[in-house]
BAPA-158786 format. One record per residue (C-alpha): residue in three letters; x, y, z. Coordinates in steps of 0.2 Angstrom, whole numbers, plus 2048, in hexadecimal, padded with zeros to 3 digits. Each point is the difference from the previous one (the first is absolute). Layout:
BEGIN
AlaXYZ...
***
This chain:
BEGIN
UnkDD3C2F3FEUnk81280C801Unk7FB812806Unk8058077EDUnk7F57F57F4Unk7F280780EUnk8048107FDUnk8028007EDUnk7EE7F67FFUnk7F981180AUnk80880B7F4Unk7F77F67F2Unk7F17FF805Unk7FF811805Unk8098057F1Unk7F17F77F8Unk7F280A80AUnk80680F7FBUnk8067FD7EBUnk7EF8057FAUnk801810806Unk8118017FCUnk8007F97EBUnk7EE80B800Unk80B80F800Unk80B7FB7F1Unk7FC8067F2Unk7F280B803Unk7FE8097F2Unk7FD7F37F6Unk7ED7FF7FBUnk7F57F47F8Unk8048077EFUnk814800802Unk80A7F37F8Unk8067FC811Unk7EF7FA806Unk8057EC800Unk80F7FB7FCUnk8007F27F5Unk7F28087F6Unk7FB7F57F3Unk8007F280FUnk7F480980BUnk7F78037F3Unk7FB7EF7FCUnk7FE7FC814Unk7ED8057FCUnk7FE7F37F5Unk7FE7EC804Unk8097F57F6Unk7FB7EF803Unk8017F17F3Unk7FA7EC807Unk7F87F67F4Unk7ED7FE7FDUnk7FC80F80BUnk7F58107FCUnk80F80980AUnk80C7FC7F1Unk8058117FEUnk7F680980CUnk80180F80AUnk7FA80D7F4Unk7F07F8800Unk7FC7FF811Unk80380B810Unk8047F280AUnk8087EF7FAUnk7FD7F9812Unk7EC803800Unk7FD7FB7EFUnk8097F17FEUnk7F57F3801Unk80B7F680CUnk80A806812Unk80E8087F8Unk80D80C808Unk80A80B7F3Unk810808803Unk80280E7F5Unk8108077FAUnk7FD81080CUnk7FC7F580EUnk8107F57FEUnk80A812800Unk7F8805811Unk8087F1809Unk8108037F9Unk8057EC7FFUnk80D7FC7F3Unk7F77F17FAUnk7F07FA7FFUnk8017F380FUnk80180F80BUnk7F080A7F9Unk7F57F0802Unk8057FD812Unk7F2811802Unk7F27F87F7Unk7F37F980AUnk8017EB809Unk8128017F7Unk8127FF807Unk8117FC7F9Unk80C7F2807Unk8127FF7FDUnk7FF8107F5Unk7F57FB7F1Unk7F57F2804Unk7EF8087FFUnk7F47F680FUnk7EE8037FDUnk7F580080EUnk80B7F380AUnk8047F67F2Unk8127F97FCUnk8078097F1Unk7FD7EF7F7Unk7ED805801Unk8048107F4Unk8008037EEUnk80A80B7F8Unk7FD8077EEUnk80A80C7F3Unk7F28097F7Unk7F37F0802Unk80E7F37FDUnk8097F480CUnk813802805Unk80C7F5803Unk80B802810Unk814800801Unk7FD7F9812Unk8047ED800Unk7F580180FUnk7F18067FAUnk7F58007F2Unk7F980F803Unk80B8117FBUnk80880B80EUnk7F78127FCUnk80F808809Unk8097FE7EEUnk7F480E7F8Unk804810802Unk7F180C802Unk80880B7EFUnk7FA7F37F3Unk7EE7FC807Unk7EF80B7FDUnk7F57F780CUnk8017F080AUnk7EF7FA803Unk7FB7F3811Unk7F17F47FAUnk7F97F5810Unk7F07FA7FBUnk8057F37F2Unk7F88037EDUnk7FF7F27F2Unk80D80B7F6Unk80F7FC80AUnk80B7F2804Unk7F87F580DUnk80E7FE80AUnk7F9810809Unk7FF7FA812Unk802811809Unk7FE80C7F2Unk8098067F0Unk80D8107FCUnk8008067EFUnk80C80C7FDUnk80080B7F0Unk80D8087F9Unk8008117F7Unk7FB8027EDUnk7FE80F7F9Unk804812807Unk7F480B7FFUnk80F80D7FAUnk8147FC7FCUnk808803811Unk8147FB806Unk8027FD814Unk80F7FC80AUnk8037FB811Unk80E7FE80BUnk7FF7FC812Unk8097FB80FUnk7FD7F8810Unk8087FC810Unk7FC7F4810Unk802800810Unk8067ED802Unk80A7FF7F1Unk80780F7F7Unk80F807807Unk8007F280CUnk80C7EF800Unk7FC7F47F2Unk8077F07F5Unk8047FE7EFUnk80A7F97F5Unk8098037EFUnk7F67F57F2Unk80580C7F0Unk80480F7FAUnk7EE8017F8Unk7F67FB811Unk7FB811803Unk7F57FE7F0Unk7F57F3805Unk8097F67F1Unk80E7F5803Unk8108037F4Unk7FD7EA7FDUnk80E7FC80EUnk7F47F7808Unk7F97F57F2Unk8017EF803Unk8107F87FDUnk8037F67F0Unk8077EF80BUnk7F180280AUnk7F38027F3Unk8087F27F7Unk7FD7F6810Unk7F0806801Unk7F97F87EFUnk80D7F2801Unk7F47F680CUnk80E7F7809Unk7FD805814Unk80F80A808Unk8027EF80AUnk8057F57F1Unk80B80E7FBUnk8147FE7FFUnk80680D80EUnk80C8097F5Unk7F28037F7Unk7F880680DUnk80D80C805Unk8028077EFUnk7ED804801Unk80380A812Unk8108087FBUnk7F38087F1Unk7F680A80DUnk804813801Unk8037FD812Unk808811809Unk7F280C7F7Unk7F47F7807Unk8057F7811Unk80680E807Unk7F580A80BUnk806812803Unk7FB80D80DUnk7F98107FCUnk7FE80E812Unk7F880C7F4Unk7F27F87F3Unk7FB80D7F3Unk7EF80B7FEUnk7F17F87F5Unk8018057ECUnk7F18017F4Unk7FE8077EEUnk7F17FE7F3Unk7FB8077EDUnk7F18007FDUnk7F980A7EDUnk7F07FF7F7Unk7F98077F2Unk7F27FD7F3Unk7FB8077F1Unk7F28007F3Unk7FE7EF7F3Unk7F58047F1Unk7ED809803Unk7FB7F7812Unk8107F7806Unk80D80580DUnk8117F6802Unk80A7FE813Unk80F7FD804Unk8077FE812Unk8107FC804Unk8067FE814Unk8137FD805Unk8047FD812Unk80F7FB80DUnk800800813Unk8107F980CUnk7F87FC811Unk80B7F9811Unk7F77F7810Unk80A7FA80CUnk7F77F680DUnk8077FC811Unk7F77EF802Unk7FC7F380FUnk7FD7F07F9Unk7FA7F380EUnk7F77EE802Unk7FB7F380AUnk7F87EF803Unk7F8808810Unk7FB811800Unk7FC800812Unk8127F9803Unk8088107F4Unk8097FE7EFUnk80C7F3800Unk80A8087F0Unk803816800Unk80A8087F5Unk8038137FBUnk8028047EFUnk80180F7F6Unk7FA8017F0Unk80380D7F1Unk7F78007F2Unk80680C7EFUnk7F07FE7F6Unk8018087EDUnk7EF8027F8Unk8018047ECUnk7EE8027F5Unk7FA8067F1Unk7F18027F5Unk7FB8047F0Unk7EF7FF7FEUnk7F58057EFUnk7EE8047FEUnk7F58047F1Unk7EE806801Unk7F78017F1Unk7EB803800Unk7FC7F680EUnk80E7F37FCUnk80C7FD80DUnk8127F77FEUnk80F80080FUnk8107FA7FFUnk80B7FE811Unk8107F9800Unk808801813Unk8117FA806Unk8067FF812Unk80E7F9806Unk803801816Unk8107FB806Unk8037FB810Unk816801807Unk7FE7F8811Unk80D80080EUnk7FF7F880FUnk80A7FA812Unk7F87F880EUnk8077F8811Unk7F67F780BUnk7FD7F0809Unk7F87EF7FEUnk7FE7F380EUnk7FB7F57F5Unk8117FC7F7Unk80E80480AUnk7FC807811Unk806811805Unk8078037EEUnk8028107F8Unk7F87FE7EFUnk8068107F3Unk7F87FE7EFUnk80280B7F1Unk7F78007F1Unk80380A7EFUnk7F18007F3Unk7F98057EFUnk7EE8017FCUnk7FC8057F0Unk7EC8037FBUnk7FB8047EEUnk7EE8007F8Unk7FF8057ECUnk7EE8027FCUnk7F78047F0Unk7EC8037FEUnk7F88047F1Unk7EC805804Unk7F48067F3Unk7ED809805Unk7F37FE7F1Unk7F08077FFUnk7FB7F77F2Unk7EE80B800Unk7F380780DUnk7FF7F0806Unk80F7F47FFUnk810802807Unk80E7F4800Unk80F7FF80CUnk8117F77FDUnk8107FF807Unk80F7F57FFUnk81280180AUnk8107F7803Unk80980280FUnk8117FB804Unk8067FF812Unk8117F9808Unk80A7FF80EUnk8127FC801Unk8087FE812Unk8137FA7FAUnk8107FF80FUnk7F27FD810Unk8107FF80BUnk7FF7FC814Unk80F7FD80CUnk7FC7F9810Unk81180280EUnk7FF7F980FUnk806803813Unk7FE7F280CUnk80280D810Unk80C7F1808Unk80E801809Unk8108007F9Unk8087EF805Unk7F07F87FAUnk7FE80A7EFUnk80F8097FCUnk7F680E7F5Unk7F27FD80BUnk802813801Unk8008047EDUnk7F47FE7EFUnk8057F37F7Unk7F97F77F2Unk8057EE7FCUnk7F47FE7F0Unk7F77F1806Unk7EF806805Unk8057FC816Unk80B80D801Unk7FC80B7F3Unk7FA8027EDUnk8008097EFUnk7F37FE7F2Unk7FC8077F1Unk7EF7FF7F8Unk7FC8067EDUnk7ED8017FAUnk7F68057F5Unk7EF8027F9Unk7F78047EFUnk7EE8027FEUnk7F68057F0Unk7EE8047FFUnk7F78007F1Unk7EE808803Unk7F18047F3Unk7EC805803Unk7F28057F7Unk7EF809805Unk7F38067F8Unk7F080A807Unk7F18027F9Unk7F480D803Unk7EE7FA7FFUnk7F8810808Unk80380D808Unk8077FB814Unk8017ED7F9Unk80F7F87F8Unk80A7EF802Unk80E7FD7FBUnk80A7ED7FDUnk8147FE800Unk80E7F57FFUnk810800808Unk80F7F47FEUnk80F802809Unk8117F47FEUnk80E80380DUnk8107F57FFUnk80F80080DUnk80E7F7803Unk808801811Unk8137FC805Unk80A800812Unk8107F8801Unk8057FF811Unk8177FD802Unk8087FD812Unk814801800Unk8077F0808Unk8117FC80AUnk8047F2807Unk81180680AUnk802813801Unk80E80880AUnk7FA80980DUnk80A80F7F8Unk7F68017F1Unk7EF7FC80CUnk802813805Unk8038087EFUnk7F280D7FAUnk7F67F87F1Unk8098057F1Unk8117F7806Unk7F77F3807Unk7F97FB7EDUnk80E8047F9Unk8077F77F1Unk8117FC80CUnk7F57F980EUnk7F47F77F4Unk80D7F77F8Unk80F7FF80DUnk7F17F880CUnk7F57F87F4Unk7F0808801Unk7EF7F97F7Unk7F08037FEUnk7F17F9808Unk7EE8027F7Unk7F380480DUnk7F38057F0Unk7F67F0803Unk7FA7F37F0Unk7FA80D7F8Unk8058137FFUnk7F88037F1Unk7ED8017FEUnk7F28047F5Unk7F0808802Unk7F08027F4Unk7EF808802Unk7F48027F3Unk7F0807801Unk7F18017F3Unk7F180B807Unk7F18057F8Unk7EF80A80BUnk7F18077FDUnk7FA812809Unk7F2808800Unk7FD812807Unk7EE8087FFUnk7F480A809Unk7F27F8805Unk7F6811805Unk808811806Unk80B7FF80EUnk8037EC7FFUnk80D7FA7F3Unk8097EF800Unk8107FA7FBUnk7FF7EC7FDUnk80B7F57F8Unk8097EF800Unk8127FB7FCUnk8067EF7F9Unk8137FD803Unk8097F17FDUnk812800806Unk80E7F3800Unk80E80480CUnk80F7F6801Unk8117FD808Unk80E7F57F8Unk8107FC809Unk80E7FF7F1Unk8097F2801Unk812807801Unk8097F1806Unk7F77F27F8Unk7FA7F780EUnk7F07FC7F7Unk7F480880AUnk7F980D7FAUnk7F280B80FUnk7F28057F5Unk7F0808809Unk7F18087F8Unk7F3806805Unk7F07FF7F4Unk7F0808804Unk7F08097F6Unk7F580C80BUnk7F080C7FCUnk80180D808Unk7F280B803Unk7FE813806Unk7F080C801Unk802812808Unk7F0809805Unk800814801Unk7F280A806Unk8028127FCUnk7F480980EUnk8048127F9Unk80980F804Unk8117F57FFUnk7F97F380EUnk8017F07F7Unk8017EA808Unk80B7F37F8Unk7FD7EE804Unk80E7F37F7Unk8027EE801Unk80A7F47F6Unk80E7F17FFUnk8118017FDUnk80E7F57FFUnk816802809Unk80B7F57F7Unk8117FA809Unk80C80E7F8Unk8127F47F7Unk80B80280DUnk7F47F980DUnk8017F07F7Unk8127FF7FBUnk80A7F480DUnk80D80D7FEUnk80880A80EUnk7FF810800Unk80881080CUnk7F480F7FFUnk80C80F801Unk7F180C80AUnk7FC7F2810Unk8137F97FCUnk7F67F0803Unk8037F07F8Unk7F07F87F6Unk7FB7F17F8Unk7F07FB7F4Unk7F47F37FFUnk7FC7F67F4Unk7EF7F9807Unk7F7811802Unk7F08037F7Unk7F480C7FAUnk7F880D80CUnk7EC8047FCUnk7F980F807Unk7EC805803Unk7FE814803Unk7F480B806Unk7FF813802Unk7F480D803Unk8038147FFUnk7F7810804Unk80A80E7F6Unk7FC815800Unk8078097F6Unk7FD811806Unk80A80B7EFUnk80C7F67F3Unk80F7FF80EUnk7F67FF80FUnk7F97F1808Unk7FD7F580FUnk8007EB7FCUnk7FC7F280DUnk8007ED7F9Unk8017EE808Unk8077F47F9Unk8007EA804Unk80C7F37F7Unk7FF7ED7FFUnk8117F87FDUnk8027EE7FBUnk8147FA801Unk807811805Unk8138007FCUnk80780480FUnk814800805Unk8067F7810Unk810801807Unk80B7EF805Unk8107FF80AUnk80D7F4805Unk80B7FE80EUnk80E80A7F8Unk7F480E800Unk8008007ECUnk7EE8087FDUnk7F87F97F0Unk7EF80B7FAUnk7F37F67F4Unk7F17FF7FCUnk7EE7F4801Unk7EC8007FDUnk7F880180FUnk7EE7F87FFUnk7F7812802Unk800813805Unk7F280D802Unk8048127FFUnk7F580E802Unk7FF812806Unk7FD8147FCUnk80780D7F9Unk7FB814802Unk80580D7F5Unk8008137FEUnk80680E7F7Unk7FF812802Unk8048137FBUnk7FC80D80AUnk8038137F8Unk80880A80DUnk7FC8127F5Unk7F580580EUnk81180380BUnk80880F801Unk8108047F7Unk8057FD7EDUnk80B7F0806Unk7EE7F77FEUnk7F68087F3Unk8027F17F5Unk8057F280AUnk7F57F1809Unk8047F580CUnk8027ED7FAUnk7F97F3809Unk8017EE7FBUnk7FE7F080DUnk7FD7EF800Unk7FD7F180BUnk7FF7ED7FDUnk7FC7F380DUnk8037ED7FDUnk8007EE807Unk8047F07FAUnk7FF7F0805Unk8097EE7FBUnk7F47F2802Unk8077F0804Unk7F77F0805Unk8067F1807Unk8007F57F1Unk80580D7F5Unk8137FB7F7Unk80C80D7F6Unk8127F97F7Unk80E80A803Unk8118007F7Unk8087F280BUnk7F17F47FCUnk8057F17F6Unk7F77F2805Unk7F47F680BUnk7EF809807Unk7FE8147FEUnk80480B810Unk7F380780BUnk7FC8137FCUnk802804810Unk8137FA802Unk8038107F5Unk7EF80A805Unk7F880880EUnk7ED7FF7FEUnk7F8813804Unk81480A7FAUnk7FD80D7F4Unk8098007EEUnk8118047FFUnk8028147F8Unk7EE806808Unk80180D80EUnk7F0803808Unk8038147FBUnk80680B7F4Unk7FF814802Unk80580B7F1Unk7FD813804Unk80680E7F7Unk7FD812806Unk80780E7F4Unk8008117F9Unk8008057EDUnk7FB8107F6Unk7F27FF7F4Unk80880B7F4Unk8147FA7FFUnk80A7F0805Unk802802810Unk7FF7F180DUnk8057FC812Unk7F97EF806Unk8027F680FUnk7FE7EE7FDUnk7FB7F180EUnk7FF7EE7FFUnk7FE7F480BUnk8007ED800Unk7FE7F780DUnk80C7EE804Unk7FD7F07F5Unk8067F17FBUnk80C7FC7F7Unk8027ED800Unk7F87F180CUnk80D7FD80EUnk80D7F1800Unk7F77F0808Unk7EF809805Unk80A80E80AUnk7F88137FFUnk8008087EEUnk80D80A7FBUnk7FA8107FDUnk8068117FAUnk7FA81180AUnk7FD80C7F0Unk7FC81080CUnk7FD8127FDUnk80980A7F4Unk8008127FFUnk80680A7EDUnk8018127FCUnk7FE8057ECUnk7FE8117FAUnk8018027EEUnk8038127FAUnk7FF80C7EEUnk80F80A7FEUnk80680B7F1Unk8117FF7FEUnk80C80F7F9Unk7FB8027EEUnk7EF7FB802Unk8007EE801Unk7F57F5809Unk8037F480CUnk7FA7F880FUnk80A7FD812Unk7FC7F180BUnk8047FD811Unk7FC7EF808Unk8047FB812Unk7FB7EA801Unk7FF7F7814Unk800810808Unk7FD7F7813Unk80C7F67FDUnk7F97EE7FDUnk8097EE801Unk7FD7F17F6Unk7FC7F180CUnk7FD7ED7FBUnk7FF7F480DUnk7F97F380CUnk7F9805811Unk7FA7F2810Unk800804812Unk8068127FFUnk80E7FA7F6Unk8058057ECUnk80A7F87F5Unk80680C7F1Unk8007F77F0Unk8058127F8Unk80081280AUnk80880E7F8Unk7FF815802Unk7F98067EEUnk805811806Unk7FA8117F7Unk8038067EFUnk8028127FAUnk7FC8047ECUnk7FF80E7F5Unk7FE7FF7EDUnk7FF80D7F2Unk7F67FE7F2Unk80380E7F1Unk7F58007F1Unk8038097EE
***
């Protein structure tokens, strides 16, 4: 670490130390009474209050009726309130559930519970399902919500009959805000700056004037010769090559092949609206409106070491440097509408966010397994975009003393366009002179020995319809049941067209040319460039899943201090996966996966008294494969930079669970929580990693025959007054003290007749399990422990916050090594944040709040890699480095 990064990591931390004292002494005037005592009033207002809405649940919208959501839930449930989520300061709800209890976030938003991949997560909008602009996953990345549109996020890990069976590890329902207590107007600017990335040397390149946006100005829509080609169903081989040229010579080729440098990348930049306001409806209604706008413009550059090997022991056989920046633009909205009336209910939530994602990268490095001794430089230009519309309608009814009804239906849209994918591979042989007369230069001769160009347009649309009802019936007092049904219909259709430039005979000359001349339309036709097709049979696909659920649930107490919460769910789904037929070759892939399953769950609490109560919980749930698992199609994951491939022969997962718990609750925010917890998993999905002699590294997936999982987790929160110490500085401040711990194991079971049926299978007897497994190795994602701590000051009477945030994870894996070699795995570690959060009166009276945040304050480095014999092999290794932010919030 260089001397000065040391010292400005001291300087934080202490400068961390000592803020409480410091922001204490702004504003000390201002008293309990003063307009000044929060700012964003009408927000910290509401912060008492629990908004949470899932389907069938006595918790619907609770928080006013309870003092604690956590202890009276009749299942294991953690709650994030809106005042929680402040005091970590994350941005997005990804980085507030990474402090919840057994949970940790990988790659940025996918949620791991107790272990458990991301695929064993459900997410919900307001107790309905969301579809992901990922083509890798199913499951939605929570990094894409930001914190100002969402009233509560609530972690369920004891599975109930109410929701979705697919709830392996557990379920996070967030809830977005409904109506506002009083009108209120916020707004937000902030900046940030780190350590490794702004200021520093980055790359980019042009695109278009509207980049900065997050919204192309349609430069880079596909052009018309190739989306004629496209739906023409002739392959690019059987094509005339002048036609093929007039296709390349369509490509808007210098905006965005040309990589450009930048030695100074810009500070971070983040905006947000956010108004609400509600007003009186006849005698006993109340009408709410929120609105919420948001922007943010983020860089990361990563100074990466990419390696592998077909022997660890040996070293990597391929290493190359690359730097990485990454311009990602953020947009969101929300405009949500709630009307209360008696003890009727009705919310309406329509969300849009769109994530763009401008990537630039350069990379040199060397691979024995091509030519030997080489110089390698590659550079790739990207555009990611991300968007998810959503619109839930959901209605509460007490239809008298005793009958309620519940219903809910949403569509969500969600899509991903990735158009002008463009990599340039030159090469230098190192050879002398006499026997390579550019031995000593870059060339690139098109023709995939001695250099490449590609470009690559995808993209992916997915609809989800979703509808449910419930109704509960109260048939005394401390007994009701309630039966629901739930239907949900998601549809996507899948595209990657993969194009490699081709010359048969190009001047060396033109070989050294930078990327936009060496396309041009003078070198594709003065040389007769064409076009070679690397997309495969069939870059189109389409992908179903259907599911009809109906349960049953039953909660009731069978004397004081014993209640249970019983119930069974029936869901019949149909997931399917159809290769389109594109080219006509009469072969159409078709796989589906059929299955029906009861699913049972019972949860036993035993209330002891004085806020000591026992929960007991078992139950059976169910993982299914997620689309792109099951899509032959290839696939580079832009976070791993990490080439994958689905499998069509996966099948379903089937979980057993068991947990027990000892909760006290010693006041409504105070409490100390132990729990165990053991899984059964029949055909985990776990990913494996393959390589070839060229070092081209290829990550998919398979069943393994079985896994186990178990282990505990310890919880505790506390506040001790500090009124009893001298001076006014502490007169209405406590100390914050929050902490948790989760151990867990897990362990693959593989037998010696066991079989699993990877991609590659195609005929002939099934492959052992253990050619892909290690009988005894834990699950990939599981790291044996997590650490959340949080230690903190705030003032009972104002806003006024200074936290210091912990979390540690410990390494796991991240897929099954190549050919039985060690797992790779990824060394999370220790990170150390500063927040402080403080109420300021601006000149003329108005309120506003001040935050401070200071992330990876000891400096921590991202590490992914294989390790035998003392030696590691760095399938990714990166600084993350430290970032600085500060945002004002002003309400009127």
């Amino acid at each position: 670490m260089s001397k000065p990064l040391t010292l400005a990591r001291l300087l934080l931390i202490s400068t961390a130390l000592a803020a409480p004292m410091a922001m204490a002494q702004t504003d000390t005037a201002t008293t309990a009474g003063d307009a000044g005592e929060a700012a964003s009033a009408p927000a910290a207002a509401q912060e008492d209050q629990v908004d949470v809405s899932i389907p069938g649940s006595d918790i619907v919208v609770t928080g006013r009726r309870t003092a604690n959501i956590s202890q009276s839930a009749p299942q294991v449930v953690n709650v994030l309130s809106a005042a929680d989520i402040k005091r970590t300061g994350e941005g997005d709800i990804a980085g507030s559930l990474q402090r919840v209890t057994g949970l940790s976030v990988v790659s940025g938003g996918y949620v791991y519970v107790r272990g458990l991949g991301d695929r064993y997560s459900l997410a919900l909008l307001n107790g309905s399902p969301l579809p992901s602009p990922e083509p890798l996953k199913r499951v939605v990345p929570l990094d894409i919500f930001p914190t100002s549109v969402i009233a509560s996020t609530l972690v369920q890990k004891s599975f109930s009959a109410n929701f979705p069976g697919e709830f392996g590890g557990g379920v996070i329902n967030l809830t977005t805000k409904a109506i506002p207590t009083e009108s209120y107007l916020e707004l937000s600017v902030g900046s940030s700056a780190n350590t490794e990335t702004s200021g520093q040397l980055g790359y980019s390149y042009y695109g278009s004037k509207s980049d900065w946006t997050g919204f192309d100005d349609s430069s880079r829509d596909v052009p018309p010769l190739l989306k004629n080609a496209f739906g023409s169903g002739v392959p690019f081989a059987n094509m005339e090559r002048a036609d093929q040229q007039a296709i390349m010579m369509q490509f808007l080729n210098s905006k965005t092949s040309v990589l450009q440098r930048t030695n100074s990348l810009p500070f971070n930049f983040s905006g947000s609206l956010n108004a609400g306001t509600a007003f009186d409806v006849g005698s006993d209604g109340r009408l709410g409106i929120i609105a919420t706008a948001g922007y943010s413009n983020k860089w990361r550059t990563r100074a990466n070491l990419q390696q592998a090997s077909l022997t660890v022991s040996e070293g990597a056989g391929k290493s190359v440097d690359q730097v990485i920046t990454d311009n990602q633009i953020t947009v969101n909205g929300l405009l949500g509408v709630g009307l209360e009336w008696g003890d009727q209910k009705l919310r309406w939530t329509n969300l849009y966010i769109r994530d763009t994602l401008k990537r630039g990268a350069l990379s040199v490095g060397q691979n024995d397994g091509q030519i030997q001794g080489a110089d390698y430089m590659t550079q790739q230009t990207a555009w990611y975009e991300r968007q998810l519309i959503d619109t839930q309608l959901v209605g509460e009814f007490k239809l008298n003393d005793a009958l309620s009804l519940d219903l809910r239906g949403g569509y969500a849209n969600s899509q991903r366009e990735a158009p002008y994918e463009r990599e340039f591979v030159y090469v230098r042989t190192n050879r002398d002179l006499d026997v390579d007369p550019v031995g000593d230069r870059f060339v690139n001769a098109l023709n995939r020995q001695r250099g490449d160009a590609s470009i690559t347009f995808s993209d992916l649309n997915e609809d989800l319809w979703s509808a449910g009802a419930d109704l509960s019936y109260k048939i005394a007092p401390g007994f009701n049941v309630t039966a629901g049904y739930a239907f949900t219909d998601t549809k996507r259709t899948s595209s990657r067209y993969e194009l490699h430039f081709d010359a048969t005979n190009l001047p060396i000359a033109v070989q050294q040319e930078r990327p936009d001349y060496l396309l041009s339309d003078a070198t594709i036709q003065l040389f007769d460039l064409g076009l070679l097709d690397f997309s495969g049979n069939y870059p189109v696909y389409d992908a179903a899943l259907r599911v009809h659920a109906g349960y049953g649930q039953v909660k009731a107490e069978l004397f004081p201090g014993l209640s249970f919460d019983a119930g069974v769910r029936y869901e019949s789904g149909r997931q399917s996966v159809t290769g389109v037929d594109v080219y006509s070759t009469g072969v159409i892939p078709f796989n589906q996966i059929k299955n029906d399953y009861w699913l049972p769950a019972l949860t036993l609490t035993y209330d002891a008294g004085g806020g000591l109560q026992f929960r007991a919980s078992g139950s059976k749930t169910i993982a299914r494969p997620q689309f792109r698992e099951l899509i032959a199609q290839p696939f580079i994951d832009t976070e791993s930079n990490r080439f994958y491939r689905g499998n069509p022969f996966l099948k379903d997962s089937e979980l057993w669970n068991a947990d027990i718990r000892a909760e006290w609750y010693m006041s409504r925010d105070e409490r100390l929580t132990a729990s165990a917890f053991y899984k059964k998993i029949d055909n985990p999905i776990e990913t494996y990693t393959t390589i070839t002699d060229t070092y081209a590294v290829t990550t998919s997936f398979a069943n393994a025959p079985e896994a186990t999982l178990y282990g505990v987790e310890v919880e505790a929160q506390k506040y001790v007054p500090l009124d009893g110490l001298s001076g006014p500085f502490f007169e209405s401040r406590r100390l914050v003290l929050i902490g948790n711990y989760t151990y867990t194991q897990s362990k693959l079971k593989v037998g010696a007749g066991d079989t699993t049926i990877p991609y590659t299978y195609t005929t002939g007897d099934l492959p052992a399990a253990s050619d892909y497994f290690i009988d005894g190795a834990p699950l990939t994602g599981q790291s044996d422990h997590l650490v959340n701590l949080q230690i903190g000051l705030e003032d009972t009477d104002r806003l006024s916050q200074q936290t210091l945030l912990l979390t540690y994870a410990s390494p796991r894996v991240t897929s099954r090594g190549p050919n039985l070699q060690p797992d790779i795995k990824e060394e999370p570690g220790l990170t150390l944040d500063f927040v402080a959060r403080q109420a300021v009166t601006l000149p003329g009276g108005v309120n506003s709040e001040f935050k401070l945040e200071a992330r990876n304050l000891t400096g921590r480095k991202y590490q992914e890699f294989q390790e035998e014999g003392g030696t590691k092999v760095f399938y990714n290794r990166y600084k993350i480095g430290t970032t600085i932010a500060a945002s004002l919030t002003v309400a009127f």
